[in-house]
Steps between C-alpha positions, in 0.01 A plus 500: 500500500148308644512416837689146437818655401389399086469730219226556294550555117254580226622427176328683207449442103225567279343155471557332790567162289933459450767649618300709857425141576827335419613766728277448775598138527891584485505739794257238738731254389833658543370728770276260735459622827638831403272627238115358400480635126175554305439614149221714324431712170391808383277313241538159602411225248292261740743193463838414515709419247553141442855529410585686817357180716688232333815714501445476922412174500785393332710699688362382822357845600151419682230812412236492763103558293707680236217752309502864313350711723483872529718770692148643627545164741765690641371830568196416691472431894638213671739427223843429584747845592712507248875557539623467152327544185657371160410566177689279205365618188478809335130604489394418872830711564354825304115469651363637753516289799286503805561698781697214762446574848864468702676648219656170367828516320476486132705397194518419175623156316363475169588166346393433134144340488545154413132416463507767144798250323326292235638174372508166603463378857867490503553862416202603732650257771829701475379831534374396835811332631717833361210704707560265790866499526538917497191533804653169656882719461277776660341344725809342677629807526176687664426228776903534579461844600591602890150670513527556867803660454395768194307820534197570243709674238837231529232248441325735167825468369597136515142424386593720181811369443363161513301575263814515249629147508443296271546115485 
């Protein structure tokens, strides 16, 4: 934990453009003055996902200078320690990360990449809100954790089982 008692997450996908910044948003929303959240990507895609903004707009979710941006960010001096590190899909879980000074607390919540689901807007617009009810469900449950009161591998494992529930 940073010196004001808050939480710093990471939270990981390839792209950098859906669901790592759906759940960035969730946990600063949920989780203000507990955790500050930021997102990044192995890969990122340089711009968010249009989709994923009006999703948080309409659910009244404010996104501070949302933008794809790459894990390197986070690896490099004077970024933010990291407590927690997040990964929710599959491919940023199965690369090799940085090394993350502190030794942050991983886990692993893949969700289903709404941004790949062709269709109408409807169908696209539905993939996101599916994507943004499991990390919301997730995401509830994370920022209601007694941190204080769990050691490093208590914590491991409610990050991991977290990373089961589903919507």
């Amino acid at each position: 934990m940073t010196e004001n008692n808050s939480c710093n997450v990471l939270v990981l996908c390839t792209g950098n453009s859906a669901r790592s910044i759906l759940c960035e948003a969730l946990i600063n929303h949920h989780g203000k003055g507990k955790f500050c959240a930021y997102s990044a990507g192995s890969f990122p895609t340089g711009k968010v996902n249009p989709y994923a903004l009006r999703l948080l707009q309409n659910m009244n979710i404010a996104v501070d200078n949302p933008r794809s941006k790459s894990w390197d960010e986070f690896a490099m001096p004077g970024a933010p320690l990291l407590d927690f590190i997040i990964t929710v899909c599959d491919n940023a879980a199965g690369e090799v990360c940085p090394i993350w000074p502190g030794h942050p607390i991983t886990a692993h919540w893949g969700v289903p990449d709404p941004a790949h689901v062709e269709g109408s807007d409807e169908d696209k617009m539905r993939a996101f809100r599916e994507a943004f009810m499991t990390l919301d469900a997730r995401v509830r449950l994370f920022v209601a954790l007694p941190i204080a009161s769990l050691d490093h591998l208590q914590l491991k494992q409610h990050m991991t089982n977290i990373g089961t529930v589903m919507a």
